[in-house]
C-alpha positions in Angstrom: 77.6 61.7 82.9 78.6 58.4 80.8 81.8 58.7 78.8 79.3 59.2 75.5 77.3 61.9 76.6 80.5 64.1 77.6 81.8 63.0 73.9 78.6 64.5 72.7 78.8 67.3 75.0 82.3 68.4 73.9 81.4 67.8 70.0 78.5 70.1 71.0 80.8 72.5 72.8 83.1 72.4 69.5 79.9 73.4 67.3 78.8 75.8 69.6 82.9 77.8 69.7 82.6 77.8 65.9 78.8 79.1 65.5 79.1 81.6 68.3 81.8 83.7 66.7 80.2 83.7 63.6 77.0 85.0 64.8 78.8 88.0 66.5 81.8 88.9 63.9 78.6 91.0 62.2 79.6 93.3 65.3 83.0 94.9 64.4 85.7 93.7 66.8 82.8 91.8 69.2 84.9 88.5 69.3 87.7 90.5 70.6 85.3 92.1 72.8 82.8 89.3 73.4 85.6 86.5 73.1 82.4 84.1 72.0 84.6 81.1 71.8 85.8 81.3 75.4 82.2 80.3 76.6 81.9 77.1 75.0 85.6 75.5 75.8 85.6 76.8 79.8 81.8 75.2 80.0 83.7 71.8 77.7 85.9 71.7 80.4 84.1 72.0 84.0 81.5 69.5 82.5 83.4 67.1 80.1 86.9 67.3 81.8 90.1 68.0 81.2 91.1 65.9 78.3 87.7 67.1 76.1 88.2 70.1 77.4 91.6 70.3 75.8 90.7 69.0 73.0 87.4 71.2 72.4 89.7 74.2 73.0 92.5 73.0 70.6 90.2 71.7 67.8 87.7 75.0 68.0 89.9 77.4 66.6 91.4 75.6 63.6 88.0 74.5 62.6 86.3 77.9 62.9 89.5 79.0 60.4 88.8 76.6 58.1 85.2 77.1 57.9 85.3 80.9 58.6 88.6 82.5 58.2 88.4 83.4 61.8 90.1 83.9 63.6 93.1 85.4 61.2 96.1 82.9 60.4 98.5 85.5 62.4 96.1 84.7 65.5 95.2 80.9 65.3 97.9 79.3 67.0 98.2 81.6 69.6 94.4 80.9 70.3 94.9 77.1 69.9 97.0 77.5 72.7 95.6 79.4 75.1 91.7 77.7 74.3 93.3 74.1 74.9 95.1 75.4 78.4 91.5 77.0 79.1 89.8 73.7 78.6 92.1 71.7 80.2 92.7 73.7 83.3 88.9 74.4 83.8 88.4 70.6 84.0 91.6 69.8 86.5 90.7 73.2 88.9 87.1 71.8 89.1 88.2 67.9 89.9 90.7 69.5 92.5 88.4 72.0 93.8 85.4 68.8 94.5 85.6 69.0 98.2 85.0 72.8 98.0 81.7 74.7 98.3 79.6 74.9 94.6 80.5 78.5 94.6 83.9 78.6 95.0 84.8 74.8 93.2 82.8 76.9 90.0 84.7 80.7 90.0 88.1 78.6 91.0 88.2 76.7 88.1 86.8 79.1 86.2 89.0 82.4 87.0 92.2 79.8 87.5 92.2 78.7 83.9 91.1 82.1 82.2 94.5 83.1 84.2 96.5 80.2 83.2 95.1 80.6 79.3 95.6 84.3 79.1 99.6 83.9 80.3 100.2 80.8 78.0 98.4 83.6 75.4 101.1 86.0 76.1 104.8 83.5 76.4 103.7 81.7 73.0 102.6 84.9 71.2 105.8 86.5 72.9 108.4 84.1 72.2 107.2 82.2 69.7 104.3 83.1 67.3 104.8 86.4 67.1 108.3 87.1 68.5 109.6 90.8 68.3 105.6 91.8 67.6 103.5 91.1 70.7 104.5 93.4 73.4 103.6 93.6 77.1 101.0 96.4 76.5 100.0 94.3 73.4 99.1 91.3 75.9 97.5 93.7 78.5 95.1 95.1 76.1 94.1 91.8 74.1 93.8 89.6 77.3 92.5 92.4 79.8 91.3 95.9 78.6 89.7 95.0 75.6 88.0 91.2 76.9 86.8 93.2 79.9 83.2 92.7 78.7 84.1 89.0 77.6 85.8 88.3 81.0 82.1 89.4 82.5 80.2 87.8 80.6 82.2 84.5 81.6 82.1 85.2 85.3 77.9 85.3 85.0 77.0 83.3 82.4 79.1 79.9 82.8 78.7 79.7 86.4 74.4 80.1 85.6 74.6 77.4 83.3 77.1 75.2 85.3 73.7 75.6 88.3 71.3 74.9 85.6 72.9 72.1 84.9 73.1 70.6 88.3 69.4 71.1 88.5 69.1 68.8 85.3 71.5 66.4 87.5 73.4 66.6 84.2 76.5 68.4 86.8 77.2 67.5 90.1 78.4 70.6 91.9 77.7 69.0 95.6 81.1 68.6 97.9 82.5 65.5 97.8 82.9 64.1 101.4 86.0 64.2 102.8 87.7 61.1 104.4 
């Protein structure tokens, strides 16, 4: 992909994390649930790269605030946080993982930085945003129990677009060659 059409892409990606959520906050607690604007800024990352993918992640949330109200002041720079790691580790797991088979370069990335994201979640919101509130079983519930569905829905649908988009040639999951 040229250096514009992954601009576009991650603008695209940005639109995409702020519509999403809107569409399912008719549903009570569905982004909890559904976490809609995960999709968009893992996707921003494996395609675009690391840097867009960090910026689609960190710019997402304070737009869909602005515009929305969503997610809840107490929430957004918690979310920044973990969204921007999500983005950028996405994009460096899937560089580093090139020479690995499509299957595992795609759920490596992808399950290494919704780890990474979720524990950056819990330290900021533990020792910094919401110090004294945001417990343990706080973390476990928000980044686990409750995104179970969420988590699922990530582990199906972004690997299935990521192979529809190497069909388009738009992605290029094919190992690099070692040597």
């Amino acid at each position: 992909m040229t250096r514009t059409a992954r601009i576009v892409s991650a603008a695209a990606c940005i639109a995409l994390a702020v519509v999403l959520p809107l569409i399912l906050h008719t549903v009570p607690n569905a982004g909890k649930i559904f976490l809609p604007m995960h999709l968009p800024v893992l996707l921003c990352g494996l395609v675009c790269g690391p840097l867009l993918g960090l910026a689609c992640g960190a710019i997402s949330p304070a737009i869909s605030y602005f515009v929305s109200g969503m997610p809840v002041a107490a929430a957004l720079p918690g979310m920044i946080c973990e969204l921007a790691v999500y983005g950028l580790v996405s994009g460096l797991l899937f560089k580093l993982l090139r020479r690995a088979p499509a299957a595992a370069r795609v759920y490596g990335a992808l399950i290494g930085a919704m780890l990474c994201g979720r524990i950056v979640a819990g330290l900021v919101n533990g020792f910094i945003f919401q110090s004294g509130k945001y417990t343990m079983q706080a973390w476990l519930a928000a980044s686990f129990t409750t995104a179970l569905p969420g988590i699922a829905i990530q582990l199906v649908v972004i690997p299935l677009v990521l192979f529809i988009l190497h069909k388009a040639k738009v992605v290029d999951l094919t190992p690099a060659r070692q040597g």
